[in-house]
N, C-alpha and C positions, 0 to 999 in steps of 0.2 A: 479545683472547682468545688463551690461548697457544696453542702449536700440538698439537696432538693424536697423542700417540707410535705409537699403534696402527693396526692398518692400516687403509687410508684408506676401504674399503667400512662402518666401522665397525658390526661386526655387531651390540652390541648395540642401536643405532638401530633397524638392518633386525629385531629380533627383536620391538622394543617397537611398530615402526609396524605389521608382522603379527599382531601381539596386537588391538592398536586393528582394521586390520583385522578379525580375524574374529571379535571381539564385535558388531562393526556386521555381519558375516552374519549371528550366531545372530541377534542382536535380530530383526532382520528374519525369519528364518527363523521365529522363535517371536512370534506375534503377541501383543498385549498384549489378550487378548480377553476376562478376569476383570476384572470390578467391582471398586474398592477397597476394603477393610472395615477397620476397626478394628481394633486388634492383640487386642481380644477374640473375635474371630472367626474362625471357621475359613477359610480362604482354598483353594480347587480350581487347585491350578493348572491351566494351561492347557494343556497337554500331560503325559504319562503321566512322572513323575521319570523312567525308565531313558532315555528319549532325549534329556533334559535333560546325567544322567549322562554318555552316550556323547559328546556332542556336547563336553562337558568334557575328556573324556580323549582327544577326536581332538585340539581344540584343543593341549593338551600334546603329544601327538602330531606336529604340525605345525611345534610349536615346534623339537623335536627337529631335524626332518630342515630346518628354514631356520639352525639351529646348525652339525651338518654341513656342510652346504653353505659356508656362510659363515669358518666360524671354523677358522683353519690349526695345526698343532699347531706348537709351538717359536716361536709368536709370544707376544711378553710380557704386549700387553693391560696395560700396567702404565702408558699415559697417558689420557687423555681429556680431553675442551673444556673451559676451566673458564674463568671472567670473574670476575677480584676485584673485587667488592661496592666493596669500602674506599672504588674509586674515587669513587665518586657520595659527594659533598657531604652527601645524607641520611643516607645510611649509614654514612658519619663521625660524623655528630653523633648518631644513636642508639648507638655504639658509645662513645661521652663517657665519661668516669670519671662527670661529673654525673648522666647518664642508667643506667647501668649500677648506681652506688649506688643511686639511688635504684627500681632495680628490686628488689634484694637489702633492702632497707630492707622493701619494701612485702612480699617474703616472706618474711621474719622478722616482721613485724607479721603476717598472715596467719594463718601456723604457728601464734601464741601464741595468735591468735584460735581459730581451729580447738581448739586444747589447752582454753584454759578455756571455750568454748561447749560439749565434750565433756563437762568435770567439774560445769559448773555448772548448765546449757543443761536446756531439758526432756529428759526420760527418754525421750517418743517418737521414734525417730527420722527419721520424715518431717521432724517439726519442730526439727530439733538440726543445725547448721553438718558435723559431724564426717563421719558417714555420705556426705552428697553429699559433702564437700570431696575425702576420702581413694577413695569407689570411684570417684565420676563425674567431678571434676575433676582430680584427681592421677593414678588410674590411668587411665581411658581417655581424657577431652583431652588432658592431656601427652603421651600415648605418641603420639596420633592428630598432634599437634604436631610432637612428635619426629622421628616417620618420617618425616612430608611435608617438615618445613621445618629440621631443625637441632638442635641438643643444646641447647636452652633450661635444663634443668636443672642444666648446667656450670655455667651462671651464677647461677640463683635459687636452688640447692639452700640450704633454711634453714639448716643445719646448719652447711654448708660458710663460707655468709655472717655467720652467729652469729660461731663461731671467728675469722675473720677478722677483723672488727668487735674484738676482744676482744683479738690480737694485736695487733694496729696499737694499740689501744690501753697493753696492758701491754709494748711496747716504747717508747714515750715516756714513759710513769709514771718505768720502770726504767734510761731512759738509754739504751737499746738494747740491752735483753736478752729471751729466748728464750720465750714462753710455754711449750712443750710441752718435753719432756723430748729425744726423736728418739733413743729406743730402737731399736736394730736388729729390724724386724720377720723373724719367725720364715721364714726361703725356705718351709720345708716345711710351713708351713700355708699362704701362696699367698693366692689369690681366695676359699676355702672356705670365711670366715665370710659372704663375700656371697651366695656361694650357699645359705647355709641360712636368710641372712636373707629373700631370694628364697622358698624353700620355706616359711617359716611365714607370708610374704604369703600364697603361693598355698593354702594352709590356711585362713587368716582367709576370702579372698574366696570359695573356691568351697564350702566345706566350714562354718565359724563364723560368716558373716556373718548370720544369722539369731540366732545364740545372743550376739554378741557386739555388745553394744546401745553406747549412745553412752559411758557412763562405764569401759567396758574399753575401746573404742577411744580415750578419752581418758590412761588410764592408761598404756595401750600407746604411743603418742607421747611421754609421761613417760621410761617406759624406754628408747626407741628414742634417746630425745636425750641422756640420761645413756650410753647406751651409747657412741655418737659422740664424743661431749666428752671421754668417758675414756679411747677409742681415739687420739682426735687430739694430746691431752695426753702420750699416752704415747710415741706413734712418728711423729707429724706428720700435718697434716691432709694433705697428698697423697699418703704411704704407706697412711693408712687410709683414705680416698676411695677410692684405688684397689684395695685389698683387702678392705673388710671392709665398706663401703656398700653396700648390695645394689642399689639405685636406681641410683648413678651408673654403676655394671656395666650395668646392663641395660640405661639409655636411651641407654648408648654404645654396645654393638650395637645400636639401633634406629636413632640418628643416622648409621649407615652407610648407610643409604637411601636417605636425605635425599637432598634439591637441594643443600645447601649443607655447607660442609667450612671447619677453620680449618688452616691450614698455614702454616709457621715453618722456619726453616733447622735442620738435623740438631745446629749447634753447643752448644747448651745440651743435649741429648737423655742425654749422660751423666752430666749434672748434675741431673738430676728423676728423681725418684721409682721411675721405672720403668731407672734406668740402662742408658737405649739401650737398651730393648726395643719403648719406644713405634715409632723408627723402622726398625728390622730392618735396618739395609743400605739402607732407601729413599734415595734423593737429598735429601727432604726430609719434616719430619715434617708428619703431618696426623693433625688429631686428637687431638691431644695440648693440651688447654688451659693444661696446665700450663707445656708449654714454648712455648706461642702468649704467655700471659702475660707469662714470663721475656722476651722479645723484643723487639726495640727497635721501634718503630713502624714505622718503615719496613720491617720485615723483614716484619711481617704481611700474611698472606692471611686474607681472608674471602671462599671461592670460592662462585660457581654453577657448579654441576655436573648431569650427564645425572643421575636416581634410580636408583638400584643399584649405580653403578659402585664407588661405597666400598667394598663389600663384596670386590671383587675382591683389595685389599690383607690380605691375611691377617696379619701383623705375626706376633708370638708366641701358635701355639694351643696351650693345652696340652690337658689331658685334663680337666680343670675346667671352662674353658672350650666344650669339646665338650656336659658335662655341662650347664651353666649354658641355652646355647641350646635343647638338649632340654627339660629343664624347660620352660623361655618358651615351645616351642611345645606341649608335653604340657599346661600348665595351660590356654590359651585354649582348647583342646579339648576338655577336659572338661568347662573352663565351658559349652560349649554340649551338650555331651554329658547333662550331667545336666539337662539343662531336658526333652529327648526324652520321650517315652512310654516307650518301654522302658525308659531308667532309674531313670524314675518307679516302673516293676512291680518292678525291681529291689530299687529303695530299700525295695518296701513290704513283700518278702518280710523284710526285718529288721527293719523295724518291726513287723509282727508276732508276730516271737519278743524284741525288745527295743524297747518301745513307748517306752520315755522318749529313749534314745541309738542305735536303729534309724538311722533317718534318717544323721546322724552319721558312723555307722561305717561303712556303705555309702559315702556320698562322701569319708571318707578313705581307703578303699582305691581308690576309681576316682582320686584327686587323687596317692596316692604308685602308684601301681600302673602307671598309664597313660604317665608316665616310663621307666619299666623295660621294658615293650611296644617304646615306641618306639628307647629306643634300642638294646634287642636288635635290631628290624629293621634301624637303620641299622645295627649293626656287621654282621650279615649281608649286608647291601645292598656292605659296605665290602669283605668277603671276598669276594663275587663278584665285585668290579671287580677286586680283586688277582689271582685267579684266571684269568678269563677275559684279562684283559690281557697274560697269558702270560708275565710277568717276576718275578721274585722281588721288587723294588724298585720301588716302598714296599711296604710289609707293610701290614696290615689296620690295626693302629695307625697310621700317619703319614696311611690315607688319611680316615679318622676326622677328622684335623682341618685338612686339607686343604679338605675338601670339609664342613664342618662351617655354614658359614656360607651356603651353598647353601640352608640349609631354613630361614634365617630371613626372607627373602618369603615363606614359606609361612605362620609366622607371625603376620604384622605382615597380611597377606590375612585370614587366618581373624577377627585382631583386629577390622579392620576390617569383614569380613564380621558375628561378631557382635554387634561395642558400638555398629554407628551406632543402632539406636532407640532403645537404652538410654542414649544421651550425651544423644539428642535430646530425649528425653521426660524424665529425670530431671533433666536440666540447666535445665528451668522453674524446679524446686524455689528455685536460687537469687534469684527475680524473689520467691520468697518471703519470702525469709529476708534480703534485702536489706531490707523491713521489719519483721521480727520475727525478729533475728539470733539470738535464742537462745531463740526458743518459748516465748515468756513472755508469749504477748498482746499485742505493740506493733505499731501498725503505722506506719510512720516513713514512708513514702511511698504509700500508699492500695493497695499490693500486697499486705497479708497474705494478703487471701480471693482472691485469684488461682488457677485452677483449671487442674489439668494439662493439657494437650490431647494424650490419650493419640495421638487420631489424625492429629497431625501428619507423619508417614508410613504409608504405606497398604503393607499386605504384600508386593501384587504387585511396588511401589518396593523394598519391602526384598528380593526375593526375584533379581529382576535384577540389583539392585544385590550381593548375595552372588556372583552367578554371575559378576561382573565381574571383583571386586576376587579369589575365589579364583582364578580361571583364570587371571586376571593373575599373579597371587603364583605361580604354579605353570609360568610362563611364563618370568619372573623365575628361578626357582629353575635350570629346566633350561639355561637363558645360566649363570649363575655358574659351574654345573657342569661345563658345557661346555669354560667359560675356564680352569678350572681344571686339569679331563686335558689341555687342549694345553699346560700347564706342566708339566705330571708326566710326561706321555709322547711320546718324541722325535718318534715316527711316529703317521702320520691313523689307520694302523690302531687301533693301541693306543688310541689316546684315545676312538673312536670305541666299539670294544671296550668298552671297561672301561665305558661310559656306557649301555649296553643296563640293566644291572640299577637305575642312577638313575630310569632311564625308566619302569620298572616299578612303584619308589619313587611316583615322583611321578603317574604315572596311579593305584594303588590310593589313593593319597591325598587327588585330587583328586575321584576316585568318594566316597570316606566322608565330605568335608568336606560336598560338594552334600547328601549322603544326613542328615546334621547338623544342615545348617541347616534342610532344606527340613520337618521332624516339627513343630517349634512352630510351623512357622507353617503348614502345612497339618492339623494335627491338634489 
């Protein structure tokens, strides 16, 4: 294992065994003294939510002052423990060109499945591949994948594997020439066709998944992969991967998380795509699969690493990017925002004066609205640290994306906190569809009439289990933060300073996530 650059009390250790810590207080502190019920059922919790609340935001609280304590300013925090995978024998050989194609094969076969089980498949969509594949397997497994264990989608992305497949091919047809064109992509449009690709995801899921049945989800896949093809064709598949895929954006900030990381020497870095942006000045790039690729075997890392500390590496943030992680956390909060009671009363005061697209027009204002909320707060949050920290330098912009990647445990927490019943319970589905793959009555291995078992998790499970993963994520978020003013600011004071209005951030936030989660399933 290499050796670890940062100083040796390694505080985010001490932040993440304090967390662990004082979830085993509250658990204890809060008895598990409610019945479990079926998620049809209204569930009491066992003590009053405000002391649920409080005991959240002392937590954060806590966190703060063992950050202080711990974390010096003008320390770089820019190494940590990491043990290359490569080495072990197994891990080689899952890492095979054999193994590796033939993962990329299997989703491309997938994808196409999914596309014509969508156009052809029954109309309803319990019974149609597309519905479960795209919400319950694509968006909440992968991502629940992603954060824990790694950027699985580097490698499976169909699109990315399509192209590929297609290259390799139309360079030996042709003798060794160019599939795609490798047009200079536009600087000043940037990442912002991902981001909007991003934003009519978070449309489709929180706002049209109701209206938008299996033969527009199938459609929709139609166009998203003509899109892609025409993108890669024209400026190359790891210009537009990195610009204009709104997926490979995203679950690359999530893969910051993660346990595990790919890292490659900085020499190819301004040879790809991102020309030595991927590695900023680091000693070595990580993260960068393109230049992990380019690499000669021996040069590659496939590390284990502590969870979080990726995020530490800020590389190139711009103001896109600022934007892009708002979104990712503004849409999982609304996803559960509009499930509550009161957004229900909300919703119905528009359905009342517009009974056909009521509904509708309410969760598209909560879904583009609740972005603009959030991140007026953070830029506010961003001016107070500039302020209080008492220096002119950085200004309110540079701390924006500084400290931008701080709120993505918050997050990838709230994700967690709330897809696990929804992965659990809707992910049967495919025990379904494994024999009646396109809802046509077959059943291919005695699973058609298989029945969901809504109550495979019981409330009170799902109700601790939130208070876990947020207060974690929010424990998470104030370390990142921390590491990041003792980079920005010479002295303990300053750093310290400018982290009071974070703390404030992250307690109002960790009060409204508890307050979010806890309506569906007590009401």
């Amino acid at each position: 294992m290499d050796r670890c650059l940062m100083d040796r009390r390694s505080a985010h250790i001490l932040l993440i065994v304090s967390a662990a810590a004082l979830v085993a207080v509250l658990a204890a502190a809060f008895p598990l003294a409610a019945n479990a019920h079926g998620f049809g059922e209204r569930y009491d919790l066992p003590l009053p939510l405000s002391l649920f609340v409080i005991a959240g935001a002392a937590a954060v609280v806590l966190s703060f002052v063992v950050a202080a304590v711990f974390l010096r300013a003008g320390t770089a925090h820019a190494g940590y423990p990491r043990y290359n995978l490569l080495r072990l024998a197994p891990v080689r050989w899952l890492a095979s060109p054999p193994i590796t194609s033939t993962l990329k094969t299997l989703s491309v076969a997938l994808t196409a499945y999914v596309i014509v089980g969508a156009l052809i498949g029954s109309e309803r969509a319990a019974l149609n591949p597309a519905p479960a594949a795209i919400y319950v397997a694509f968006w909440v497994g992968l991502s629940f994948f992603t954060a824990l264990f790694g950027n699985l989608w580097a490698l499976v992305n169909p699109w990315k594997a399509t192209w590929g497949f297609l290259e390799r091919a139309f360079e030996t047809v042709s003798g060794g020439g160019r599939l795609s064109l490798h047009r200079r992509y536009p600087a000043r449009i940037g990442p912002w066709p991902a981001v909007l690709v991003f934003v009519g995801f978070a449309i489709l899921e929180t706002v049209a998944a109701d209206a938008a049945g299996p033969r527009a989800l199938g459609w929709i896949l139609v166009l998203y992969s003509l899109y892609n093809f025409v993108g890669m064709y024209v400026y190359g598949r790891e210009v537009w991967l990195r610009n204009a895929e709104g997926f490979t954006v995203v679950y690359g900030f999530m893969s910051r998380f993660s346990v595990t990381e790919v890292r490659s020497p900085t020499s190819r870095c301004r040879r790809c795509s991102s020309n030595g942006r991927c590695s900023a000045g680091e000693t070595d790039c990580v993260d960068c699969y393109e230049c992990y690729a380019a690499a000669s075997p021996p040069q590659r890392q496939f590390n284990l690493r502590p969870p979080c500390v990726g995020l530490n590496r800020l590389g190139v943030v711009t103001l896109t990017v600022v934007f892009h992680v708002i979104l990712l956390l503004s849409t999982v909060s609304f996803d559960g925002l509009s499930a509550t009671p009161e957004w229900l009363v909300f919703t119905g005061q528009f359905l009342l004066q517009f009974p056909l697209y009521g509904g509708y027009v309410a969760n598209l204002i909560g879904a583009l609205g609740l972005p603009v909320v959030f991140g007026l707060l953070f830029a506010l949050t961003c001016a107070a640290m500039a302020a209080l920290s008492g220096q002119a330098e950085p200004d309110t912009g540079q701390l924006l994306r500084r400290f931008t990647f701080s709120l993505l445990p918050i997050a990838l927490a709230y994700h967690f906190a709330h897809f696990l019943g929804f992965l659990l319970i809707n992910g049967q589905r495919f025990i379904v569809l494994a024999s009646d793959p396109f809802g046509w009555g077959w059943d291919l291995f005695g699973t058609a009439d298989a029945i969901i078992n809504i109550g495979i998790l019981s409330p009170v499970f799902i109700w601790y289990f939130s208070i876990l993963a947020i207060v974690v994520g929010h424990i998470a978020g104030v370390y990142l933060a921390h590491v990041q003013a003792t980079r920005t600011y010479p002295t303990r004071r300053g750093a310290l300073l400018s982290q009071a209005p974070m703390l404030v951030l992250m307690v109002c936030y960790t009060c409204a996530s508890l307050w979010i989660i806890s309506r569906p399933i007590s009401e």
